[in-house]
BAROFI-866521 format. One record per residue (C-alpha): residue in one letter; x, y, z. Coordinates in nm, 2 decimals. Example, Ala and Ser with C-alpha at 12.3 -4.5 7.8 and 13.67 -1.06 7.14 Angstrom:
! BAROFI-866521
atom rest->a&x->1.23&y->-0.45&z->0.78
atom rest->s&x->1.37&y->-0.11&z->0.71
***
This chain:
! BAROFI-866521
atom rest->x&x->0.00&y->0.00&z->0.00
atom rest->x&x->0.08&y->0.35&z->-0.08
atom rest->x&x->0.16&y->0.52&z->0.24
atom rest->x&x->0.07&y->0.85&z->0.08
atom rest->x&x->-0.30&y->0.72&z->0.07
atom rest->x&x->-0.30&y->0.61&z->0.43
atom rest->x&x->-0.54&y->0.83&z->0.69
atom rest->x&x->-0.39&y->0.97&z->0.99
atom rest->x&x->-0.65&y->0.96&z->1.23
atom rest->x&x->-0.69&y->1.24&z->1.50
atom rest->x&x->-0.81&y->1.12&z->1.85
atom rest->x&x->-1.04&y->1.38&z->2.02
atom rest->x&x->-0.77&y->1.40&z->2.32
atom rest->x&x->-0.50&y->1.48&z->2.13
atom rest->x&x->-0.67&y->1.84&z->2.02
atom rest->x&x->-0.83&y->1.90&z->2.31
atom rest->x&x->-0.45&y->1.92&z->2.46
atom rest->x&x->-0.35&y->2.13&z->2.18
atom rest->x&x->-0.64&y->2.39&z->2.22
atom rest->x&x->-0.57&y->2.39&z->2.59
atom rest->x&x->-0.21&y->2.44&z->2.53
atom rest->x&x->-0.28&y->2.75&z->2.33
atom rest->x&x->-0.59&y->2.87&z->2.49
atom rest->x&x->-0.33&y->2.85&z->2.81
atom rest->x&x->-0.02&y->3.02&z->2.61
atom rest->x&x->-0.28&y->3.32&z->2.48
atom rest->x&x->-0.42&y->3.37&z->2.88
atom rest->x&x->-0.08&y->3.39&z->2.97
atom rest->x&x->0.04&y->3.64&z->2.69
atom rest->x&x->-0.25&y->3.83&z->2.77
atom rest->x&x->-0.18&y->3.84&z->3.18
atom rest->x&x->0.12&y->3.95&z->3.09
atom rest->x&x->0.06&y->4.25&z->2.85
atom rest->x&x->-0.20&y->4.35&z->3.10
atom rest->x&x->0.03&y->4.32&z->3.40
atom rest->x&x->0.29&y->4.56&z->3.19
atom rest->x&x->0.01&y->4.77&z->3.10
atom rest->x&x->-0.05&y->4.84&z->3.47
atom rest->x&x->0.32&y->4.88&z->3.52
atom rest->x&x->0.37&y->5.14&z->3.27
atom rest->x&x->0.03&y->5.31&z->3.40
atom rest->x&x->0.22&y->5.33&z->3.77
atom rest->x&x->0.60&y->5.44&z->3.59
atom rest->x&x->0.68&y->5.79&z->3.70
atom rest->x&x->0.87&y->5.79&z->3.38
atom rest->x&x->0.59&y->6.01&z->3.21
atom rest->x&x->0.53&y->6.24&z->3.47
atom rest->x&x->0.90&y->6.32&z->3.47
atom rest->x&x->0.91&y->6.33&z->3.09
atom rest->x&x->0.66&y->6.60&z->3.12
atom rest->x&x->0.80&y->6.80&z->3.39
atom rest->x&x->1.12&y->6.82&z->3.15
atom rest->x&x->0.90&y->6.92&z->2.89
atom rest->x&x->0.80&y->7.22&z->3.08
atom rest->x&x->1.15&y->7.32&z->3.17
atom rest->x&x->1.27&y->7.29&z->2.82
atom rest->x&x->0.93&y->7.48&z->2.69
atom rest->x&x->1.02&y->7.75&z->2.97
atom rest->x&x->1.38&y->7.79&z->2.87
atom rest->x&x->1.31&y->7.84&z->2.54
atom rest->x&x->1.03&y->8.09&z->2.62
atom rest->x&x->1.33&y->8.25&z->2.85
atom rest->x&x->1.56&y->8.27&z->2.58
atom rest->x&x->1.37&y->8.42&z->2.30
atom rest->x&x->1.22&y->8.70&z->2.53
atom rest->x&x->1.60&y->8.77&z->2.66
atom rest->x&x->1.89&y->8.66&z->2.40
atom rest->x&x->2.22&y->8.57&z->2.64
atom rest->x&x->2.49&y->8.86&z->2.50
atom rest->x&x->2.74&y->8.72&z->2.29
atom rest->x&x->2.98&y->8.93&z->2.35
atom rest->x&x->3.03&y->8.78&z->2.73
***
């Protein structure tokens, strides 16, 4: 016989383990994203971005309203 006209067959347990392998993988991928979501959220690392954007923003402002001499 042929072995390219054989049928594989597929037990029902053996895809039930592989969708709860990825239904498993995709809940944990998705824990994850959310749990670094949340840590982002909590970062003081856009607060301080901002803050630096004001000082710049005000320096600027600063410097265009009173040009340093360039003579000193």
């Amino acid at each position: 016989m042929n072995s390219q006209y054989i049928r594989h067959e597929v037990r029902g347990c053996e895809t039930s383990n592989l969708r709860n392998f990825w239904e498993k993988a995709i809940e944990q991928q998705t824990q994850y994203l959310q749990n670094e979501k949340e840590r982002q959220r909590r970062s003081a690392l856009t607060k301080l971005r901002n803050e630096w954007m004001e000082r710049l923003e005000k320096r600027i402002k600063m410097l265009r309203t009173h040009p340093e001499d360039p003579s000193s």
